[in-house]
Biopython code that builds the backbone (N, CA, C, O; Angstrom):
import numpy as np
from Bio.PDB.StructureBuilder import StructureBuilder

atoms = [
    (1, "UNK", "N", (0.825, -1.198, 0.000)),
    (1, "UNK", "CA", (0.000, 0.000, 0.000)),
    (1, "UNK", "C", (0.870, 1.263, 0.000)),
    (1, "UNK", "O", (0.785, 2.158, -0.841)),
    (2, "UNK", "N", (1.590, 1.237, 0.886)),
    (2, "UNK", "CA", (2.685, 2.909, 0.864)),
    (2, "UNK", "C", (3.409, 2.645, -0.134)),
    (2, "UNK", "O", (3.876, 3.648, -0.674)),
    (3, "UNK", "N", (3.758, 1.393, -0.715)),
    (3, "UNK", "CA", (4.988, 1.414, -2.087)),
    (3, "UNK", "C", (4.166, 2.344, -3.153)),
    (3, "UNK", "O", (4.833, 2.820, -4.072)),
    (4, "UNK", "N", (2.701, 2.652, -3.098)),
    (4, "UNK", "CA", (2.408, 2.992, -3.796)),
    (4, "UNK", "C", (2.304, 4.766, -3.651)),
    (4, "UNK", "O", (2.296, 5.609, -4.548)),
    (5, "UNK", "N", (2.259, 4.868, -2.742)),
    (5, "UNK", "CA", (3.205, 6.225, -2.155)),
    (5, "UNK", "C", (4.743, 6.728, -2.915)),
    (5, "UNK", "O", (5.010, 7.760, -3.531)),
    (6, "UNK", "N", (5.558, 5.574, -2.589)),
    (6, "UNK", "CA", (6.942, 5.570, -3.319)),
    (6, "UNK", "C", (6.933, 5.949, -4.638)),
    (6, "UNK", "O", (7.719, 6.783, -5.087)),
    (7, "UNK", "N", (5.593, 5.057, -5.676)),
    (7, "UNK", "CA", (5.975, 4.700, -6.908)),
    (7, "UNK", "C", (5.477, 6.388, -7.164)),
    (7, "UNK", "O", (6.232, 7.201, -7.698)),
    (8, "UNK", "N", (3.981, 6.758, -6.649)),
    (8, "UNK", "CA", (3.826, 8.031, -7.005)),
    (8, "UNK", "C", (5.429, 9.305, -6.854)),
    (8, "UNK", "O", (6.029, 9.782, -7.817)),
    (9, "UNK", "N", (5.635, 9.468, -5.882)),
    (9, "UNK", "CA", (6.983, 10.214, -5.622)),
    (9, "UNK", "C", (7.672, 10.135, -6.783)),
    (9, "UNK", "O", (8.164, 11.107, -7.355)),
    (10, "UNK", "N", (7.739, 8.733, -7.244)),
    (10, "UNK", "CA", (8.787, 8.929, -8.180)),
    (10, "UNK", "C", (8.157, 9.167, -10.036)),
    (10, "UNK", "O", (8.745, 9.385, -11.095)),
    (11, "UNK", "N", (7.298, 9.058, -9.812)),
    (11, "UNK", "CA", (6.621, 9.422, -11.397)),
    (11, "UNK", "C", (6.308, 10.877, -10.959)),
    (11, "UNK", "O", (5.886, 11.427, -11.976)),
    (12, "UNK", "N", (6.311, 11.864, -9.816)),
    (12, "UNK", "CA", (6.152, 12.546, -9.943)),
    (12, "UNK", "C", (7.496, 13.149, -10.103)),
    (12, "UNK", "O", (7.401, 14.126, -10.846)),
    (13, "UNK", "N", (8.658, 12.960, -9.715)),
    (13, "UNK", "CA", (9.653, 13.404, -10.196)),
    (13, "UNK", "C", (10.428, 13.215, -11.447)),
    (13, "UNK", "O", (11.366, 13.886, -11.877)),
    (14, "UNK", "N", (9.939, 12.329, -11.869)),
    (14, "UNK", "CA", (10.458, 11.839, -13.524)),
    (14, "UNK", "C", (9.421, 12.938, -14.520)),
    (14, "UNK", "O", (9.547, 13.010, -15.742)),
    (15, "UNK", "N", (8.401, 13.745, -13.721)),
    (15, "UNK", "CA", (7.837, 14.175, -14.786)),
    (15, "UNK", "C", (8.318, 16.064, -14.605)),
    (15, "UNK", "O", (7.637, 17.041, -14.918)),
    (16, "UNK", "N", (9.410, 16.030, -14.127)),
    (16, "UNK", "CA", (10.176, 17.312, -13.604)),
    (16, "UNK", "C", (10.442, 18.030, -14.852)),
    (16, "UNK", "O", (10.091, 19.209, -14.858)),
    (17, "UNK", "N", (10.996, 17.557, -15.923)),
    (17, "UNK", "CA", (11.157, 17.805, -17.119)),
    (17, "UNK", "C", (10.520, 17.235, -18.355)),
    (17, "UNK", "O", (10.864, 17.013, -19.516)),
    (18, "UNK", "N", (9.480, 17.096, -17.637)),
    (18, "UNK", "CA", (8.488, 16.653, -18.987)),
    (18, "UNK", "C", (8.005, 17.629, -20.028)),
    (18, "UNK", "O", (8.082, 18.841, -19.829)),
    (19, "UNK", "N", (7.635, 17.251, -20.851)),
    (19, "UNK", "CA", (6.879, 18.317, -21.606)),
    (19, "UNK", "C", (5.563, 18.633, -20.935)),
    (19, "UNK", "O", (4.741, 17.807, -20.538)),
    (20, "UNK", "N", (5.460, 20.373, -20.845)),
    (20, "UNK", "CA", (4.448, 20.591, -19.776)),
    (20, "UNK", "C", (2.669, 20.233, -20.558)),
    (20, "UNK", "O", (1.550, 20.215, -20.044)),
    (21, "UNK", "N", (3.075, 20.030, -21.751)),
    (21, "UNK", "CA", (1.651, 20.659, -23.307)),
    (21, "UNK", "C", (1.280, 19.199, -23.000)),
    (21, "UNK", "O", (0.095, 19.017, -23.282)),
    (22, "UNK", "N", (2.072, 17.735, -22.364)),
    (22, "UNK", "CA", (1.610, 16.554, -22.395)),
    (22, "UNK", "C", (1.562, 16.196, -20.685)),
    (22, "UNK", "O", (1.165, 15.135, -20.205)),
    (23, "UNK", "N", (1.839, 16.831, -20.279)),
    (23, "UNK", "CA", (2.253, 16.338, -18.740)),
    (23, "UNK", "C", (1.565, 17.411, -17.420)),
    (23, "UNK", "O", (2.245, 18.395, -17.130)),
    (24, "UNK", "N", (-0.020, 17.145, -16.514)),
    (24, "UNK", "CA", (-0.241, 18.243, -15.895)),
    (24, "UNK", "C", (0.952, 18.020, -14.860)),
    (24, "UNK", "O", (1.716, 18.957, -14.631)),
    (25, "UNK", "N", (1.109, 16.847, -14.266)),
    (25, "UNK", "CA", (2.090, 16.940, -13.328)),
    (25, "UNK", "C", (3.362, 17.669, -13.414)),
    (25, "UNK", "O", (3.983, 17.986, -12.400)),
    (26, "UNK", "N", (3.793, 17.961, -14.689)),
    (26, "UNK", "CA", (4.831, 19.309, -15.313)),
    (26, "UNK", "C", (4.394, 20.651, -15.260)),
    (26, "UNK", "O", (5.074, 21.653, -15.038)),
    (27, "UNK", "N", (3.155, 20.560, -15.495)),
    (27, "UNK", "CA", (2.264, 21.817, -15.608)),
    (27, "UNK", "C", (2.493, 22.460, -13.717)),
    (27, "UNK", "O", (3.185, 23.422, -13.384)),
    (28, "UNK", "N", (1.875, 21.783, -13.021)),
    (28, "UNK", "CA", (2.350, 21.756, -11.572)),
    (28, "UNK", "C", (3.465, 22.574, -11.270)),
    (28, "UNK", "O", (3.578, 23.752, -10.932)),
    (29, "UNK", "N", (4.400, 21.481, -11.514)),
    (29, "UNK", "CA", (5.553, 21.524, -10.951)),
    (29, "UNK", "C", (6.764, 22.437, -11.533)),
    (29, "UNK", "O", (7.947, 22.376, -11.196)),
    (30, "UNK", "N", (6.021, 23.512, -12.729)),
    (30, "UNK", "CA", (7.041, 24.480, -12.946)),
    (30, "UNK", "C", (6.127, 25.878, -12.890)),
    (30, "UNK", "O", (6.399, 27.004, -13.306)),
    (31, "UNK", "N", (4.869, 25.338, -12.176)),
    (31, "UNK", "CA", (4.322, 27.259, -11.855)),
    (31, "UNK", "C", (3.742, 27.264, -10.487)),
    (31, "UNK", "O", (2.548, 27.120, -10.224)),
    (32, "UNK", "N", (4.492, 27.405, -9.836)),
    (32, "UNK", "CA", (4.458, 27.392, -8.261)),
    (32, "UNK", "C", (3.120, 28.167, -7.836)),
    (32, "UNK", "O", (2.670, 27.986, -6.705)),
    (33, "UNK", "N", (2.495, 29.015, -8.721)),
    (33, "UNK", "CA", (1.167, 29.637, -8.093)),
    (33, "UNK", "C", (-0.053, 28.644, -8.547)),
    (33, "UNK", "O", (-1.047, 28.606, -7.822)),
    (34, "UNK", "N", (-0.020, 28.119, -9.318)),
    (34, "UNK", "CA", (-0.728, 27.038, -10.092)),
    (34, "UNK", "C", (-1.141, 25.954, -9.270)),
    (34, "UNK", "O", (-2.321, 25.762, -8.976)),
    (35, "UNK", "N", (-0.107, 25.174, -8.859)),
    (35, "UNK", "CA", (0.266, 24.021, -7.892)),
    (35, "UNK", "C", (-0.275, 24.726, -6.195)),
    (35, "UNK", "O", (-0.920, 24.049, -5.394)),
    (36, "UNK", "N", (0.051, 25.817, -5.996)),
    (36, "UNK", "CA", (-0.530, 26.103, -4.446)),
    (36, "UNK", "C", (-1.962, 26.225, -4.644)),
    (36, "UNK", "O", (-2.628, 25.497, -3.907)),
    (37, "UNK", "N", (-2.667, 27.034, -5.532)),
    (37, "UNK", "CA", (-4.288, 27.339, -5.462)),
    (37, "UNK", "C", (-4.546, 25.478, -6.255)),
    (37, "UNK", "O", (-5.758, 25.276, -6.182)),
    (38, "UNK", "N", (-4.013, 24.523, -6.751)),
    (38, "UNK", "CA", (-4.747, 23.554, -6.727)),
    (38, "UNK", "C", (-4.438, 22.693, -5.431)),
    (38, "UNK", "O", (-4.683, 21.489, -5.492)),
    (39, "UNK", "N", (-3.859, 23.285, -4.131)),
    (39, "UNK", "CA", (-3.242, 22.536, -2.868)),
    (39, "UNK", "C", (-5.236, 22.851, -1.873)),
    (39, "UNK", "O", (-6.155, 22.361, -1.217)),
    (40, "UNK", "N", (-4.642, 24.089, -2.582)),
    (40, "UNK", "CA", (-5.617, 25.178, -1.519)),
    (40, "UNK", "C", (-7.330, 24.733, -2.200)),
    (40, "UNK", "O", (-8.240, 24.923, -1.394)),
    (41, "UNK", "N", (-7.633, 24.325, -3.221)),
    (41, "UNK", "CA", (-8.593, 24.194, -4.031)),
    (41, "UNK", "C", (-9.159, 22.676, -3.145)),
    (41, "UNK", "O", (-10.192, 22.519, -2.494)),
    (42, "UNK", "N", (-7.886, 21.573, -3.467)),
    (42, "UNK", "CA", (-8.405, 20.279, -2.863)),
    (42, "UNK", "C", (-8.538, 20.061, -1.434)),
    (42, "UNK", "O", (-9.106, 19.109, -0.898)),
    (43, "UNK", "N", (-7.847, 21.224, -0.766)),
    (43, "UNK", "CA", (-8.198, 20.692, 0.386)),
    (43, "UNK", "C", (-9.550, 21.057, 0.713)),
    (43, "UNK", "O", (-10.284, 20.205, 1.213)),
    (44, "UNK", "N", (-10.063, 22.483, 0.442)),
    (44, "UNK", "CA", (-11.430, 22.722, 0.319)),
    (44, "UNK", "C", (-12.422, 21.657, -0.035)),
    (44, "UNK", "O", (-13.430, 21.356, 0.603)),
    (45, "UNK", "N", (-12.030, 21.191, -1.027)),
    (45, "UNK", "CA", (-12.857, 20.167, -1.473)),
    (45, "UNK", "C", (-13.056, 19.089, -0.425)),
    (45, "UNK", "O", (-14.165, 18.859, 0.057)),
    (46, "UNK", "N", (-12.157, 18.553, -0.147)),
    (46, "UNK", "CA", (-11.884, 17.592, 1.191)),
    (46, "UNK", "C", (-12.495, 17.622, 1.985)),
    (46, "UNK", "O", (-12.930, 16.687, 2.658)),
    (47, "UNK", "N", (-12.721, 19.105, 2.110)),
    (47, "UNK", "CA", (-13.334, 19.423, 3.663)),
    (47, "UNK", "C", (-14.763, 19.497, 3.527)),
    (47, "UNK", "O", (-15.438, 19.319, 4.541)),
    (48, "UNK", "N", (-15.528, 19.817, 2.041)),
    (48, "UNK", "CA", (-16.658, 19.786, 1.790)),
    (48, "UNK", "C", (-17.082, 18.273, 2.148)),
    (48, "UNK", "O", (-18.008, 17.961, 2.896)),
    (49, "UNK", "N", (-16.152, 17.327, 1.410)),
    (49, "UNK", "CA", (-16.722, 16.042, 1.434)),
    (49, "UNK", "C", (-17.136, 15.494, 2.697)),
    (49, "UNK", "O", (-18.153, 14.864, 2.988)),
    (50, "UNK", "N", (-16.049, 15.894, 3.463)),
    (50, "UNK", "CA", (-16.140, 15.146, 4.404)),
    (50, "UNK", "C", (-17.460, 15.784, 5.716)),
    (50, "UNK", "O", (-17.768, 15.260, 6.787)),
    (51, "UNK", "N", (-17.832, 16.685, 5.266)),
    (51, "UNK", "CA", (-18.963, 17.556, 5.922)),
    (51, "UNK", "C", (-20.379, 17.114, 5.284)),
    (51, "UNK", "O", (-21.526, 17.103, 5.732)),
    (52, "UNK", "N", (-19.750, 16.718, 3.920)),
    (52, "UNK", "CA", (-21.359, 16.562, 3.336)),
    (52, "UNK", "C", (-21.417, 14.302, 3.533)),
    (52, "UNK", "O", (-22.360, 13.511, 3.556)),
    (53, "UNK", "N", (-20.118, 14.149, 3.610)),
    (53, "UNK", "CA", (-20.204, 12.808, 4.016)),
    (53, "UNK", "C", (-19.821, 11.775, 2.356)),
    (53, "UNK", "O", (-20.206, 10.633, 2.103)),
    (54, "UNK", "N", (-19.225, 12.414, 1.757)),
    (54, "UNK", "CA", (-19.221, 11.985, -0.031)),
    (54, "UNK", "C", (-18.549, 12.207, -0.340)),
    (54, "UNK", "O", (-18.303, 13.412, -0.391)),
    (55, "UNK", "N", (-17.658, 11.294, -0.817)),
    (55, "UNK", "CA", (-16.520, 11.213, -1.958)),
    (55, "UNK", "C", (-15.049, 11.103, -0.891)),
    (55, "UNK", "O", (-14.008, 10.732, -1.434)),
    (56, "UNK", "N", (-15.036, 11.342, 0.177)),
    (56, "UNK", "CA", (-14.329, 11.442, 0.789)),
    (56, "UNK", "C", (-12.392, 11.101, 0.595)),
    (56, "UNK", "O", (-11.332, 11.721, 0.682)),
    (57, "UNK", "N", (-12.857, 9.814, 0.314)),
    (57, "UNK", "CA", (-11.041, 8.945, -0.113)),
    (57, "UNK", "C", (-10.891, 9.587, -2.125)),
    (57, "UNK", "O", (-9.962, 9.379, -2.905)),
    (58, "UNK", "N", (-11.899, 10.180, -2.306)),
    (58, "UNK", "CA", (-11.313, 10.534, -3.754)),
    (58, "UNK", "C", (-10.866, 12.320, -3.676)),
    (58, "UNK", "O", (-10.280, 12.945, -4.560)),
    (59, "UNK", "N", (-11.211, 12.705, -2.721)),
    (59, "UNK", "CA", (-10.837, 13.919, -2.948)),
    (59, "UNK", "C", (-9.697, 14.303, -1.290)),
    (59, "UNK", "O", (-9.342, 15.361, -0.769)),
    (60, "UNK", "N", (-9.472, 12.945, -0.972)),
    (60, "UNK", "CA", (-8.135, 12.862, -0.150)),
    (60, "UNK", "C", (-7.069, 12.381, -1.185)),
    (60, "UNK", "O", (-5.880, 12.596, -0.947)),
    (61, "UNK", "N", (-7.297, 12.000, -1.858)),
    (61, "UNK", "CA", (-6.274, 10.827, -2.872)),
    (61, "UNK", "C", (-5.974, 12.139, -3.957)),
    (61, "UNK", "O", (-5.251, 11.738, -4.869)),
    (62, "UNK", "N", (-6.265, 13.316, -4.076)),
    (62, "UNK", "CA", (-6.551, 14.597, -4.931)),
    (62, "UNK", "C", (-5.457, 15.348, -4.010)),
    (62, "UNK", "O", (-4.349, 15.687, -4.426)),
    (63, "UNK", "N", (-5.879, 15.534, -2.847)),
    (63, "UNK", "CA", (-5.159, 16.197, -2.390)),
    (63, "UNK", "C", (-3.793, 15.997, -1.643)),
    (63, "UNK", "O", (-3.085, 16.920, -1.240)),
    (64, "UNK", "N", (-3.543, 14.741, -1.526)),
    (64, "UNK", "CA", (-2.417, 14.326, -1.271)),
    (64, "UNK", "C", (-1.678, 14.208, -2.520)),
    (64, "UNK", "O", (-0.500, 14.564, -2.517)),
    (65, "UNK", "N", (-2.162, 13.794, -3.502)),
    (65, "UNK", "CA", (-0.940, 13.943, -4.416)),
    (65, "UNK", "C", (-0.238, 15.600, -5.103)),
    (65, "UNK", "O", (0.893, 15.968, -5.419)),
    (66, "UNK", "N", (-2.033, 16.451, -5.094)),
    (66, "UNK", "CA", (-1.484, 17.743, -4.838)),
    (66, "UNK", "C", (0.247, 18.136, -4.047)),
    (66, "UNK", "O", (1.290, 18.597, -4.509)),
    (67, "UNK", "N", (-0.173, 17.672, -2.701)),
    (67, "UNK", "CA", (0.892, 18.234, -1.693)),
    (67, "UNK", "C", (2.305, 17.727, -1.855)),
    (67, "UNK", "O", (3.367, 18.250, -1.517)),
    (68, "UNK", "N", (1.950, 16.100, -2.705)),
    (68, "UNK", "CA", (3.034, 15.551, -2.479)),
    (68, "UNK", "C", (4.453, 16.118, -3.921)),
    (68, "UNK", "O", (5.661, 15.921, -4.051)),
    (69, "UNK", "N", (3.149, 17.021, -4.894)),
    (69, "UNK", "CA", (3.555, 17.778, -5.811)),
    (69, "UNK", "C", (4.586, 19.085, -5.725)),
    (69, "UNK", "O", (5.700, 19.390, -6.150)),
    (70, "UNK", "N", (3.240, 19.826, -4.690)),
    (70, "UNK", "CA", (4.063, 21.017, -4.523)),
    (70, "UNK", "C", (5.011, 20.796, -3.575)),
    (70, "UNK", "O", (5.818, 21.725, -3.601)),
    (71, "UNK", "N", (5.267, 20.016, -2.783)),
    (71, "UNK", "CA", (6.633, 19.873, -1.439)),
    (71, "UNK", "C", (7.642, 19.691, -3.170)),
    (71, "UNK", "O", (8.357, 20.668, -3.395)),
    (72, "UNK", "N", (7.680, 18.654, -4.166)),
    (72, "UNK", "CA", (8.721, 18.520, -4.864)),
    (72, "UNK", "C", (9.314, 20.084, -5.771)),
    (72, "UNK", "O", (10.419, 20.497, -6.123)),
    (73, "UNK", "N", (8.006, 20.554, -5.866)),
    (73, "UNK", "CA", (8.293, 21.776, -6.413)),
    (73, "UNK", "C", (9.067, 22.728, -6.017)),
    (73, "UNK", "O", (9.830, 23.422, -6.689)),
    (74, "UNK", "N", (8.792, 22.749, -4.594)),
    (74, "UNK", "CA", (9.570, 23.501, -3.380)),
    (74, "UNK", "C", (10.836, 22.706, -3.082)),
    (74, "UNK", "O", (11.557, 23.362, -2.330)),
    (75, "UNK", "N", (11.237, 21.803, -3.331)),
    (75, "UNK", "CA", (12.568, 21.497, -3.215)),
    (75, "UNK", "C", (12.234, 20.446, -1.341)),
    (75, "UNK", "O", (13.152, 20.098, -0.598)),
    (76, "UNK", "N", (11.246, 20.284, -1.162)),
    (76, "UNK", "CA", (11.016, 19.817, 0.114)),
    (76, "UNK", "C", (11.164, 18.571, -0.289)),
    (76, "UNK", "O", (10.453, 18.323, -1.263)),
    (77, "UNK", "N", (12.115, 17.267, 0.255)),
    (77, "UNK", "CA", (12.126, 15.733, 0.186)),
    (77, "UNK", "C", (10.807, 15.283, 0.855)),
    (77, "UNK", "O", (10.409, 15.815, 1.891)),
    (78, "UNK", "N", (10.202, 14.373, 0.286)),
    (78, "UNK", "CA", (9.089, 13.645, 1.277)),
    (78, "UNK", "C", (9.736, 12.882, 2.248)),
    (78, "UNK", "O", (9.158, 12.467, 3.252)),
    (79, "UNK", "N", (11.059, 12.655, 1.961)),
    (79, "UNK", "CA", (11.870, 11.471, 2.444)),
    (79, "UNK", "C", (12.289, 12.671, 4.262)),
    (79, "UNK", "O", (12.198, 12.425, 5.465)),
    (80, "UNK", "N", (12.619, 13.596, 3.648)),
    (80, "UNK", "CA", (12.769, 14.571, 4.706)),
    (80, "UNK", "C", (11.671, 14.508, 6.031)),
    (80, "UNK", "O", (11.987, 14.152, 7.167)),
    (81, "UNK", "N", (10.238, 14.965, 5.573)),
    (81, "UNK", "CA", (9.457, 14.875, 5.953)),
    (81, "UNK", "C", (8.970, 13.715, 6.739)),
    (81, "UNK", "O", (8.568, 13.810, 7.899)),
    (82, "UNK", "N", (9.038, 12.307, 5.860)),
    (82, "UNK", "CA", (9.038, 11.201, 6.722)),
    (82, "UNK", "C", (9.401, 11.172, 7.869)),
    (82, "UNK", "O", (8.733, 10.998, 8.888)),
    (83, "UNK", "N", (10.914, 11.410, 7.686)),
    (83, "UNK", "CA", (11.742, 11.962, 9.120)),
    (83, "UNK", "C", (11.824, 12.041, 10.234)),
    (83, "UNK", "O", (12.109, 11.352, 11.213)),
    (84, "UNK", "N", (11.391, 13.467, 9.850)),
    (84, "UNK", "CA", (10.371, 14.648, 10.591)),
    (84, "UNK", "C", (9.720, 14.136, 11.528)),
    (84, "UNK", "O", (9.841, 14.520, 12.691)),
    (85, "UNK", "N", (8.790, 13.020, 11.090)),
    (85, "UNK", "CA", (7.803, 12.477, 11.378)),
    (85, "UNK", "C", (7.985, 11.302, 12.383)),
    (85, "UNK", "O", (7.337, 10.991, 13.382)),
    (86, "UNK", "N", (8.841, 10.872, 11.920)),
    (86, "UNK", "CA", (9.406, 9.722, 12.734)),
    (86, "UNK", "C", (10.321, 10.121, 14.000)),
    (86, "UNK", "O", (10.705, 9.281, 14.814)),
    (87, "UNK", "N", (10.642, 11.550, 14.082)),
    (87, "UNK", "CA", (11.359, 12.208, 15.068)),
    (87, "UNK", "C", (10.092, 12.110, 16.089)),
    (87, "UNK", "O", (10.259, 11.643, 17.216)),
    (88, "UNK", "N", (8.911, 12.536, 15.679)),
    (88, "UNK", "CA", (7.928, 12.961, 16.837)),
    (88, "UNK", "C", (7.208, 12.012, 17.322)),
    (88, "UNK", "O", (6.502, 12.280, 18.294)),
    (89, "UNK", "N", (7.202, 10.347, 16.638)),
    (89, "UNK", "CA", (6.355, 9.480, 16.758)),
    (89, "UNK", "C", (6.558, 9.611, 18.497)),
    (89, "UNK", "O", (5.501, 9.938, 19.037)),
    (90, "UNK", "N", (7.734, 9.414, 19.471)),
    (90, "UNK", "CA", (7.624, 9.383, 20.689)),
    (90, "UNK", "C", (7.302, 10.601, 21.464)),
    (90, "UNK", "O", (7.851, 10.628, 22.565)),
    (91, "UNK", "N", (6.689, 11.434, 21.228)),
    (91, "UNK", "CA", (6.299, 12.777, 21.536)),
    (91, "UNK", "C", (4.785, 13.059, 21.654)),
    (91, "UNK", "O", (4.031, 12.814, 20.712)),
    (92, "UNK", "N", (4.342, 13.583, 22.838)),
    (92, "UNK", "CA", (2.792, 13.595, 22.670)),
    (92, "UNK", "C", (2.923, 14.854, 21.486)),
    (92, "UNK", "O", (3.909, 15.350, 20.940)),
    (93, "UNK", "N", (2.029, 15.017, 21.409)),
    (93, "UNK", "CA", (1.229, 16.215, 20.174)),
    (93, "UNK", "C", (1.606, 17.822, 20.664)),
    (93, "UNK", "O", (2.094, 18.764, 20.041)),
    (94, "UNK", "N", (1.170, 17.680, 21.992)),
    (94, "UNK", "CA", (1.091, 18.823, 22.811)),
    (94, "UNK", "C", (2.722, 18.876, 23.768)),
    (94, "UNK", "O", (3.143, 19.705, 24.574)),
    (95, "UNK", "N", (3.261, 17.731, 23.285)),
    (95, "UNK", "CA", (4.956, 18.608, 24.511)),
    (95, "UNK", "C", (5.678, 19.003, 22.630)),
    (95, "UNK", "O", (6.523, 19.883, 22.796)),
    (96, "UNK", "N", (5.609, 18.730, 21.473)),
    (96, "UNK", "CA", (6.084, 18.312, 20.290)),
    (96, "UNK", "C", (5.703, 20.561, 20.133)),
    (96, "UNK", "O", (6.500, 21.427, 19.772)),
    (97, "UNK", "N", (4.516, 20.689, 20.496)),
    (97, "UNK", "CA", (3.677, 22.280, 20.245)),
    (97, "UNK", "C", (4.693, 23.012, 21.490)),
    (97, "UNK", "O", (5.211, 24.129, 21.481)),
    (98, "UNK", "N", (4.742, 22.157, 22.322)),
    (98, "UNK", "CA", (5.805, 23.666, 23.401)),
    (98, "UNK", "C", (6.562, 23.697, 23.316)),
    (98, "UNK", "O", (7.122, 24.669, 23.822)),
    (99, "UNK", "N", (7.475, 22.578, 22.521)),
    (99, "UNK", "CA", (9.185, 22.937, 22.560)),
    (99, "UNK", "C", (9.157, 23.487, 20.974)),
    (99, "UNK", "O", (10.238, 23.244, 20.438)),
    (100, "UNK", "N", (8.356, 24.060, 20.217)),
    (100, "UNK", "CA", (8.657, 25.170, 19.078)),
    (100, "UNK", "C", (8.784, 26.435, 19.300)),
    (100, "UNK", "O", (9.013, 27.205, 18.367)),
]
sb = StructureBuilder()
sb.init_structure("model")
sb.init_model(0)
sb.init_chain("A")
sb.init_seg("    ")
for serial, (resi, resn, name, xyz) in enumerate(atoms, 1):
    if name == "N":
        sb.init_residue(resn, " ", resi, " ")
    sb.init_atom(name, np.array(xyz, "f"), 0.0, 1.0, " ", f" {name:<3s}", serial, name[0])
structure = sb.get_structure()
């Protein structure tokens, strides 16, 4: 299931230099205002769904690959992030918020 996480990451970076006229994921990933209002677009959406109770895992599956777009755009590793993440797994939520 997460390899499929991986495989996305990496077709999204093979499409870094794609032709943008065949490729939206190129389209994305070389107009940084483009890629944020479709970050900002799906999560809205997300949040509709999940209020109105519909569609829910399709417009999470929208917006995660959104994000997982623009972090590459931004030069942000997911691999970084993982990290990140794995730094705080032993951390409540709230001591992780006071030591920032």
């Amino acid at each position: 299931m997460f390899k499929t996480l991986e495989e996305l990451v990496q077709i999204i970076r093979s499409r870094k230099n794609a032709d943008a006229d065949k490729s939206y994921t190129s389209q994305l990933l070389n107009n940084k205002n483009l890629n944020q209002a479709k970050v900002e677009e799906e999560l809205k959406e997300l949040l509709e769904s999940i209020e109105e109770n519909n569609n829910q895992v399709h417009e999470a599956a929208d917006l995660i690959y959104h994000i997982l777009v623009l972090l590459e755009a931004n030069g942000i590793q997911i691999e970084e992030v993982m990290a990140e993440l794995k730094k705080r797994q032993n951390k409540s939520g709230l001591e992780e918020k006071a030591n920032r």
